[in-house]
C-alpha positions in Angstrom: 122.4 98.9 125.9 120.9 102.2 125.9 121.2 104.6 123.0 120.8 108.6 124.2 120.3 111.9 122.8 120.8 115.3 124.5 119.1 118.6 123.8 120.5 121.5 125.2 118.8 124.5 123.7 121.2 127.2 124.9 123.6 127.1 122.4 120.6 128.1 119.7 120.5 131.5 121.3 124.2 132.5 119.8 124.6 133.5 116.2 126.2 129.8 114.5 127.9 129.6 111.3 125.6 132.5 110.2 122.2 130.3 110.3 119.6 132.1 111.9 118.1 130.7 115.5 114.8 129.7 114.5 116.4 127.8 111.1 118.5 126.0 113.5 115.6 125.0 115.9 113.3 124.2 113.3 115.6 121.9 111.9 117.0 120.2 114.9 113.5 119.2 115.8 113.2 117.7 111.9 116.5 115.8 112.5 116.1 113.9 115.9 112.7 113.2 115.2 114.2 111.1 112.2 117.6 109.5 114.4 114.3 109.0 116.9 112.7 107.4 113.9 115.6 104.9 112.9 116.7 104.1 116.3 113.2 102.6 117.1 112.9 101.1 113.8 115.8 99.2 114.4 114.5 98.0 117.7 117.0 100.5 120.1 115.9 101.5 123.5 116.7 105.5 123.6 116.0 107.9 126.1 116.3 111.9 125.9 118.5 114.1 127.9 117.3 117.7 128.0 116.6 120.9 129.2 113.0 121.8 129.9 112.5 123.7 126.7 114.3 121.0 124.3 112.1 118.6 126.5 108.7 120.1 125.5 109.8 120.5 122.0 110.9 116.5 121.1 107.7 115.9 123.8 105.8 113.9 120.5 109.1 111.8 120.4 108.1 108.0 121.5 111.4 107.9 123.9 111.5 105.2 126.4 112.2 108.2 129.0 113.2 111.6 128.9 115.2 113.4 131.2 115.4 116.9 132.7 119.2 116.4 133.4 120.3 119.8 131.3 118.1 121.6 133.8 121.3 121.5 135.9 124.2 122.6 133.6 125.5 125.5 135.1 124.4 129.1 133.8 128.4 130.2 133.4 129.2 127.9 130.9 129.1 130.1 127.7 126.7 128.2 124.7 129.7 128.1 122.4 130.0 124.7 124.1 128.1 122.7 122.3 128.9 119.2 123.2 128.3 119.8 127.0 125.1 118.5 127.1 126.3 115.4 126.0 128.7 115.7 128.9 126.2 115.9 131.5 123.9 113.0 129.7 126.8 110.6 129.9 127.4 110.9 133.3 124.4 111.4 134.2 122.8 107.8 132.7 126.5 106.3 133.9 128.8 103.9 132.1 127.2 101.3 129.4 125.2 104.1 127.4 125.8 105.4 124.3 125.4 108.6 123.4 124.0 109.5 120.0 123.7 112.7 118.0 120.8 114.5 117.0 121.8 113.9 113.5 123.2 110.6 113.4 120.8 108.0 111.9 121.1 104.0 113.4 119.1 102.1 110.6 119.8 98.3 111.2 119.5 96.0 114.4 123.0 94.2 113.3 124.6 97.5 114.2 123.0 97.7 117.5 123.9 94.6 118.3 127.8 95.3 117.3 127.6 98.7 119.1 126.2 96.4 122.2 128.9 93.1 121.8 131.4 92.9 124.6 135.1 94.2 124.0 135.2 97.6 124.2 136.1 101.0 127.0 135.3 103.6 124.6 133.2 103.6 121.3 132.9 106.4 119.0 132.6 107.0 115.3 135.6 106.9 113.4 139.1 108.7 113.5 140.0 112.3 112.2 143.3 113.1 111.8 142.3 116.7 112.5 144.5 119.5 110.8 141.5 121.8 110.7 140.9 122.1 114.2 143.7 124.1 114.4 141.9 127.4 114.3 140.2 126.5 117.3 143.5 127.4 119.0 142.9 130.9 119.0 140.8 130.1 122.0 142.8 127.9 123.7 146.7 129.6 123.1 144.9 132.8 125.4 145.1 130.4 128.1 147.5 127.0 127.4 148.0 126.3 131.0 143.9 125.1 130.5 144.1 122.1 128.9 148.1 121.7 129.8 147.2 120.9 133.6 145.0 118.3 132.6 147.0 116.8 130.1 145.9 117.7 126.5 147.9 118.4 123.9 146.0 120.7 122.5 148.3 120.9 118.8 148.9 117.0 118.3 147.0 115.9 115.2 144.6 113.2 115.8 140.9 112.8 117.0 137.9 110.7 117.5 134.7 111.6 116.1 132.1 111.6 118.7 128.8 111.3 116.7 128.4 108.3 118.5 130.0 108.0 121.7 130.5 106.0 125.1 131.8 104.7 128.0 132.6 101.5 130.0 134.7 101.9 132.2 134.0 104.3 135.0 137.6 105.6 135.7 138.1 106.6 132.1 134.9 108.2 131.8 135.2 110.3 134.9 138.6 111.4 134.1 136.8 112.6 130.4 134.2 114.0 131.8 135.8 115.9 134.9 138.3 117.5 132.6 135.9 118.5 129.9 133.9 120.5 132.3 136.6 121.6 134.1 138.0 123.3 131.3 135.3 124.4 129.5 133.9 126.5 132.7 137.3 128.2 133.1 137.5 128.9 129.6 134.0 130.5 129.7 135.1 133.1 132.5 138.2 133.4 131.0 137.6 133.7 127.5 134.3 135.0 126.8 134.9 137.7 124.9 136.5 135.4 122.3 133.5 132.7 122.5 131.2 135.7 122.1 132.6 136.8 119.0 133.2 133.9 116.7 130.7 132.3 115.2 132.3 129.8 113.8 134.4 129.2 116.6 133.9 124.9 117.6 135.9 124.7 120.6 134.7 121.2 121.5 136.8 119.4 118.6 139.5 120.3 120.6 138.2 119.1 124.4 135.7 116.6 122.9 136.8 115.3 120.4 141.0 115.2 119.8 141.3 114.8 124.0 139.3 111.7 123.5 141.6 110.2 121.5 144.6 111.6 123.8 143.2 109.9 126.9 142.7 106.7 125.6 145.5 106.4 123.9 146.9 107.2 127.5 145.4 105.0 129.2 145.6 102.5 126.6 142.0 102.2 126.5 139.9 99.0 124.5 138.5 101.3 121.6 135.6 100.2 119.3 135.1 102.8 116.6 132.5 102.9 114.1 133.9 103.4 110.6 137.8 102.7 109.4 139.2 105.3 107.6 139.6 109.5 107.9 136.3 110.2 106.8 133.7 108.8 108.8 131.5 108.3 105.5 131.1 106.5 102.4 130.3 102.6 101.7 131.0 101.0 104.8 128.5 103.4 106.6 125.9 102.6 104.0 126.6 98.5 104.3 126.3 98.7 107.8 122.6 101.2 108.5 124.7 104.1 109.8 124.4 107.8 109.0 126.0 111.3 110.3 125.1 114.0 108.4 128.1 116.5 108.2 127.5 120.0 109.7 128.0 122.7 107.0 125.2 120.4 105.1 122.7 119.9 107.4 120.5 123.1 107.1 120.8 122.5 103.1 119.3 119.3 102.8 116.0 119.3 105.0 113.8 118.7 102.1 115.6 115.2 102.6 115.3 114.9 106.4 112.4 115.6 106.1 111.1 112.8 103.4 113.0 109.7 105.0 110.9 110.7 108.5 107.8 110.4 106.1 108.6 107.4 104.7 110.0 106.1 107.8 107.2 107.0 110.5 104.4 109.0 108.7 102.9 109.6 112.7 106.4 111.4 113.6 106.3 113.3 110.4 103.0 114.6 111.0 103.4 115.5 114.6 107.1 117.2 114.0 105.4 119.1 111.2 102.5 120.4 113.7 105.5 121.3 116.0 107.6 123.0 113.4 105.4 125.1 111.1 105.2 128.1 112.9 108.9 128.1 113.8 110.5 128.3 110.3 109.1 129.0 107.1 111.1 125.9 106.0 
């Protein structure tokens, strides 16, 4: 089993959640240098998907192999998309990979091997029941025919987490896949004014993350997820080594990243700090 992480450095050029670009580059290089960290701490394999920027700046990262996959992502598809360089790392390593956030944190070889045992189509983290991604919809009710074609119920509560995500069999992933870049191309000729205007717009909790669930479910998929529950967090994540730090708290609590990486790998701290220090003031 191979664990992956994507880097698609696009989506720092637009203004997100109202944290400045170079904040938010600075400390995306501080946070998959730490998953980096963990994962070969706990004896993963784990290669890099990326563009040719986000390539040369996790370069001091000890991946097994890094990619220039997001080299190829098409130059229409508006950065407001966040998760599609995930996308295009999945297929592009195939079926049997699993596909890791920047900010998730494997910290234990017993949960590699779980991810790895047999028994599961899909993996991902846990399940959201998902009320609050209904102000995404004032992307997606411009255009409902979108998501309608392909079948997503765009307004039906329910969701998987994809901090962790992947895929064993072929036909579901290609039907995943096909749909989430189908969709999120048209939406970025057909919408962009919208994407260009919210910040806080997340449109991928709607074709990541809630059609995920809504396929399987479909197709009546063998699901393996993570953590039990609605909230992804808590004891059972801290029993079993796992760790996704939540969004709106990830810029706020670097001064934490940034001390586990030093007591985890003191040589990646050092390198990631040469890296960093004359991109944020951080």
């Amino acid at each position: 089993m191979r664990l992956l992480h994507s880097f698609n450095t696009r989506p720092l050029s637009i203004d997100c959640y109202g944290v400045d670009s170079l904040r938010r580059l600075a400390g995306n290089i501080w946070y998959f240098s730490l998953s980096v960290a963990y994962a070969k701490a706990a004896g993963a394999e784990i290669e890099l998907h990326a563009d040719s920027l986000g390539a040369a700046l996790l370069g001091h990262l000890p991946y097994d192999a890094v990619h220039l996959t997001l080299d190829s992502m098409p130059r229409g598809l508006h950065p407001r998309f966040w998760a599609a360089g995930k996308m295009w790392a999945l297929e592009a390593a195939g079926p049997g990979a699993v596909h890791i956030d920047g900010d998730v944190f494997i910290k234990r070889r017993e949960l590699l091997e779980d991810i790895a045992a047999p028994g599961w189509d899909f993996i991902a983290q846990h399940y959201e029941s998902s009320e609050w991604y209904e102000k995404e919809n004032i992307l997606f009710d411009q255009r409902p025919e979108v998501c309608a074609s392909r079948g997503i119920d765009v307004h039906r509560h329910g969701a998987y987490n994809t901090g962790v995500i992947g895929f064993r069999d072929p036909e579901l992933m290609s039907r995943y896949l096909t749909a989430y870049k189908e969709i999120a191309l048209e939406l970025s000729r057909e919408c962009r004014d919208t994407l260009d205007r919210d910040s806080f717009l997340t449109p991928d909790v709607i074709i990541e993350q809630r059609h995920a669930l809504q396929l399987c479910h479909g197709a009546g998929a063998r699901v393996k997820l993570l953590l039990p529950g609605d909230s992804g967090h808590g004891a059972t994540a801290t029993r079993i080594g796992y760790q996704h730090v939540v969004t709106s708290q990830k810029f706020s609590q670097l001064d934490k990243c940034r001390a586990a990486l030093l007591a985890v790998s003191p040589e990646i701290h050092e390198k990631t700090s040469r890296i960093c220090r004359n991109i944020s003031r951080e």
